[in-house]
C-alpha positions in Angstrom: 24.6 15.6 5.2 22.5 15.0 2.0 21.8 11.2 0.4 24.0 11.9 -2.2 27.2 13.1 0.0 26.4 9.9 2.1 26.4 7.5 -0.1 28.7 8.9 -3.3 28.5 5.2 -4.6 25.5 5.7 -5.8 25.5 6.2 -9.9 24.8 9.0 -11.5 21.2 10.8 -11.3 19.8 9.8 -14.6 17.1 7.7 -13.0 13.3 9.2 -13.4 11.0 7.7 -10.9 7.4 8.3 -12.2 4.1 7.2 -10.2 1.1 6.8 -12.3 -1.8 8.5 -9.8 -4.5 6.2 -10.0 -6.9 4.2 -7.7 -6.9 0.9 -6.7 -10.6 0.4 -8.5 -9.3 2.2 -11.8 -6.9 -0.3 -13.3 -7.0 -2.3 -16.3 -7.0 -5.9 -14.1 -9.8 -5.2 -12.4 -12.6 -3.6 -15.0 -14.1 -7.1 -15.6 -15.7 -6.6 -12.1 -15.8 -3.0 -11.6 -18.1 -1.5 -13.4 -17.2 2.4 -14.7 -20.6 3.8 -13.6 -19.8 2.8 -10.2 -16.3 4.4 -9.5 -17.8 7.6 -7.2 -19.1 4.5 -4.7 -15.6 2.9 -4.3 -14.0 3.3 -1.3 -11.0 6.3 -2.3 -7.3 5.4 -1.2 -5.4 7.2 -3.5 -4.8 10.1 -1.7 -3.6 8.3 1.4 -1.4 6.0 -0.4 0.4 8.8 -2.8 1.2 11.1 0.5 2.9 8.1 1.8 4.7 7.6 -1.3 5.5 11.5 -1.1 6.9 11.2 2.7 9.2 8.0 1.3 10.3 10.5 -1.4 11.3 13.0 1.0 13.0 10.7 3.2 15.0 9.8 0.5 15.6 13.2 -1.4 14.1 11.8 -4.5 12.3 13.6 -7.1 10.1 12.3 -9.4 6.9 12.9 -12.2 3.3 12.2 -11.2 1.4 11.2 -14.1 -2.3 12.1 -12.3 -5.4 11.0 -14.0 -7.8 13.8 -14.4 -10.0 11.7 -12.5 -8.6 11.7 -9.6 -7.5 15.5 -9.9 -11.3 16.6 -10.2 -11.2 14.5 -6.7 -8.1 15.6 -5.0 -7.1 18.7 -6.2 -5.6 19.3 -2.8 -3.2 16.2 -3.8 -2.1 17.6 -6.9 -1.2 20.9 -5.1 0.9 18.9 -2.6 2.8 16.8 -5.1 3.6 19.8 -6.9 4.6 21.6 -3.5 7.0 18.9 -2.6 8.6 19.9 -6.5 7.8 16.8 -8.3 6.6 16.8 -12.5 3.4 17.1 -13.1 2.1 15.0 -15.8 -1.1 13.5 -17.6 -2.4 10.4 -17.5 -5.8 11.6 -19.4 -9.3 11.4 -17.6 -10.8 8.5 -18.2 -8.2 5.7 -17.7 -9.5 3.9 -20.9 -7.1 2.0 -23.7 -6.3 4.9 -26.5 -6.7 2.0 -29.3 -10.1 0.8 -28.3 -11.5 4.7 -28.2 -10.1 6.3 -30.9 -9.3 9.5 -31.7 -12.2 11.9 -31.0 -12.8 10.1 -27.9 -8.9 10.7 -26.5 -9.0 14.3 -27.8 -12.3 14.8 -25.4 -9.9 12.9 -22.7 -6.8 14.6 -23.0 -9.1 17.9 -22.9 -10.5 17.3 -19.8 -7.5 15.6 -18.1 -5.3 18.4 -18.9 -7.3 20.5 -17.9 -8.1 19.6 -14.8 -4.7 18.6 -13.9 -3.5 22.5 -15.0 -6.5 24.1 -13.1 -5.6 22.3 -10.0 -1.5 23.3 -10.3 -2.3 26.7 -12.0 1.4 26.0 -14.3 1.5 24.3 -17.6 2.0 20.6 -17.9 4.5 19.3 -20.5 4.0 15.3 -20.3 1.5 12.5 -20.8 1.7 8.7 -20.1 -1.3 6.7 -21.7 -3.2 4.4 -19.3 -1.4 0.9 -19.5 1.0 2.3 -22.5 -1.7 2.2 -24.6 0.0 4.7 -27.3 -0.5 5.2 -30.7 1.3 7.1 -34.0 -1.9 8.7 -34.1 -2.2 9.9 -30.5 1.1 11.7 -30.4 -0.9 14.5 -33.2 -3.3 14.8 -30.7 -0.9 15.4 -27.7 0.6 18.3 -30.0 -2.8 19.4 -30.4 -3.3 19.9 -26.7 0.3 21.8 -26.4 2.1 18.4 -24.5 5.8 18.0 -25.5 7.2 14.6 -24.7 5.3 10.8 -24.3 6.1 8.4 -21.7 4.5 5.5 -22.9 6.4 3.5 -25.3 7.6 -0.2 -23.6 9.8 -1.8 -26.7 9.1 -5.0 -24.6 9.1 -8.5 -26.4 5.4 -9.6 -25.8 2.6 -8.0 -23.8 -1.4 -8.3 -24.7 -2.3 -4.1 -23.9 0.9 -2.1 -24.7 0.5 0.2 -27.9 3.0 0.5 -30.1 5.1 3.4 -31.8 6.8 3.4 -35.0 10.5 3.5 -35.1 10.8 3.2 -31.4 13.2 0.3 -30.3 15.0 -0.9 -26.8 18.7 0.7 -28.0 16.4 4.2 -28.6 15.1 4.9 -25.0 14.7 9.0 -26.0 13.6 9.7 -29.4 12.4 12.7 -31.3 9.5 11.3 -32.9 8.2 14.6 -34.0 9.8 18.5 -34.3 10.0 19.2 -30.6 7.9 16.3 -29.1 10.1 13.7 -27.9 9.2 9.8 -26.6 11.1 8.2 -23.1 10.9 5.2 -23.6 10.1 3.2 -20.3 13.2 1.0 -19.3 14.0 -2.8 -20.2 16.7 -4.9 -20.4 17.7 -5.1 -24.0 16.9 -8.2 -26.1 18.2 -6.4 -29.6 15.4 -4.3 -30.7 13.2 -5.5 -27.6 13.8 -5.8 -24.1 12.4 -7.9 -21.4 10.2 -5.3 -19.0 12.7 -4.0 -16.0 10.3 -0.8 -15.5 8.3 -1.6 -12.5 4.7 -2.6 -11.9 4.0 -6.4 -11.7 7.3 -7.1 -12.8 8.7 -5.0 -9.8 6.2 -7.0 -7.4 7.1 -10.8 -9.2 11.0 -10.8 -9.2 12.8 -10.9 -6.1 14.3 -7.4 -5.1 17.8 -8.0 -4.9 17.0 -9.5 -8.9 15.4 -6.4 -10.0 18.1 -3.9 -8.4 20.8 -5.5 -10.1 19.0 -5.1 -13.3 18.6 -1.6 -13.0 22.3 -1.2 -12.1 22.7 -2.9 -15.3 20.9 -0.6 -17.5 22.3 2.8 -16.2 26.0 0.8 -16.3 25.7 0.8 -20.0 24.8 4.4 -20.3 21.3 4.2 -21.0 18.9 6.1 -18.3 16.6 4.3 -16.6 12.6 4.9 -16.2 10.4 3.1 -13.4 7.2 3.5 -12.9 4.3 2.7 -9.8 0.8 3.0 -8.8 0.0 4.3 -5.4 -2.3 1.1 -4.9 1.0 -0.9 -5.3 1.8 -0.2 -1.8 -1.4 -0.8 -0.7 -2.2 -4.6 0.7 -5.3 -3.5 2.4 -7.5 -2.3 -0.3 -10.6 -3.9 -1.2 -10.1 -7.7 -2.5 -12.7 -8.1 -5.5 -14.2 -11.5 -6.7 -14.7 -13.0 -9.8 -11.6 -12.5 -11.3 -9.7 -14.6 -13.8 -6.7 -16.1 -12.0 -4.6 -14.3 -14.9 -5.8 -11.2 -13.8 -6.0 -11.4 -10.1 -2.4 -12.7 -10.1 -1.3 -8.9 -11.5 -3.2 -6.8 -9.6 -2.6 -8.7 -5.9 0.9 -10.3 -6.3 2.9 -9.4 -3.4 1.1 -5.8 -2.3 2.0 -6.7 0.9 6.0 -6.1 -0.3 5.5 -2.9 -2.4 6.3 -0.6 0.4 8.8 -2.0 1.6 10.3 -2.4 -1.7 9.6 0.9 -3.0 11.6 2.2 -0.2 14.6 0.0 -1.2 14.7 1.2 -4.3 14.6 5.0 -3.5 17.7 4.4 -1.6 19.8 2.2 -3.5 19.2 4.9 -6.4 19.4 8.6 -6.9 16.2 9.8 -8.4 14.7 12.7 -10.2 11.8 13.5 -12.7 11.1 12.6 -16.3 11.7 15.3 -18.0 14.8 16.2 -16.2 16.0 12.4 -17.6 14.7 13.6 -21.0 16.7 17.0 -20.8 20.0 15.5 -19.5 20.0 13.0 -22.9 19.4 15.7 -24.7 22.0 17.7 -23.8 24.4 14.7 -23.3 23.9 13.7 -26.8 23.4 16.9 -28.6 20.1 18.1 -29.4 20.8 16.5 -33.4 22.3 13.2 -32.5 19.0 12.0 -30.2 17.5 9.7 -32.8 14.8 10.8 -34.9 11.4 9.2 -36.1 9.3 11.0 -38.8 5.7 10.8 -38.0 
């Protein structure tokens, strides 16, 4: 018997679980003591950590998009063959893992180059999707993801306050799939709505911080009202044994470590309570649902 037939309560499959395929050393928390240069010392866990992630996802007949840093593709391009084995998206996450607003733009055109790129090489099948490192996005970016033949974002947070997200014109919490230019569309990852803002209900710290029972109802809440739902994880989240760095600020060491010890076990929760399937398949389904001339359009 499937999950779905066994548990028909479930709602509807318009939930996109994405993971953002990353290493524990790569993130944004922890660059104040991790040095760039020194990334090919670190001690790699991403591999280990994502096939666990990919075995929970079977268990659970879920289906999801792997946004995989070109990084960690030129790595593990045996990884990026499994994930698209099991049939999950594969997506970009560029190369470098750096903030789109603090390069600019020749410096992200170089970086979606070579992420692409590698992610392709390793998969052999075109990509169609990006998600900037910490939702850094820009207006400007999304010419440069055209450029480089990518046809939908996955970056935009309409959240009320938050000290790296990029922003987007036009792009709101009551608009969570937007053309934003002629046949490149933005999914907007989820909140709960605030008027034009939301508070963040996508995953990540805010998965780890509120109590699980908290954050289920609040994704219950979201697809209850019609609107599809977008969560998002690193593989490191599941991960309480990776290296513990000093000399953080408290600020920062708070979002990186903050309950790792439950991300498994949550993770798994959620793949059950929820029926789950990729990104762009989200994407497609509120196109076709709305029409492909009523999904709200941006001008660039």
């Amino acid at each position: 018997m499937t999950e779905q037939a066994a548990n028909p309560a479930k709602p509807a499959p318009r939930a996109a679980m994405s993971i953002d395929v990353e290493d524990w050393f790569q993130v944004e928390n922890l660059k104040s003591v991790v040095a760039r240069d020194t990334w090919d010392e670190r001690e790699l866990r991403v591999e280990r950590n994502t096939d666990r992630m990919l075995e929970l996802m079977a268990e659970n007949g879920a289906r999801c998009t792997c946004f995989i840093l070109g990084w960690v593709a030129e790595k593990c391009p045996a990884l990026v063959k499994r994930i698209a084995g099991a049939g999950h998206e594969i997506a970009s996450h560029g190369y470098g893992h750096e903030l789109i607003y603090e390069i600019g733009p020749e410096a992200f055109r170089e970086d979606i180059k070579r992420g692409v790129g590698l992610v392709e090489d390793a998969t052999g099948h075109k990509i169609r999707g990006y998600r900037a490192p910490n939702f850094s996005i820009t207006d400007w970016a999304i010419d440069i993801l055209q450029e480089h033949g990518l046809t939908y974002d996955s970056s935009a947070f309409p959240t009320v306050a938050h000290d790296r997200y990029g922003k987007l014109k036009g792009m709101d919490a009551g608009k969570p799939v937007a053309e934003i230019r002629p046949g490149f569309h933005e999914v907007c990852v989820s909140v709960l709505r605030l008027g034009p803002k939301g508070l963040p209900w996508a995953g990540g710290g805010y998965f780890r911080l509120f109590p699980y029972p908290l954050f289920k109802w609040g994704v219950s809440k979201i697809l209850k009202a019609g609107q599809p739902y977008v969560f998002y994880i690193h593989p490191w989240e599941i991960d309480p044994g990776q290296p513990r760095m000093s000399g953080l600020r408290r600020s920062h060491r708070f979002r990186h470590y903050n309950n790792l010890e439950k991300g498994e076990s949550r993770f798994a929760s959620l793949l059950r309570d929820f029926q789950w399937t990729s990104v762009a398949e989200v994407m497609g389904g509120e196109i076709d649902r709305m029409g492909a001339g009523a999904v709200d359009q941006h001008g660039g």
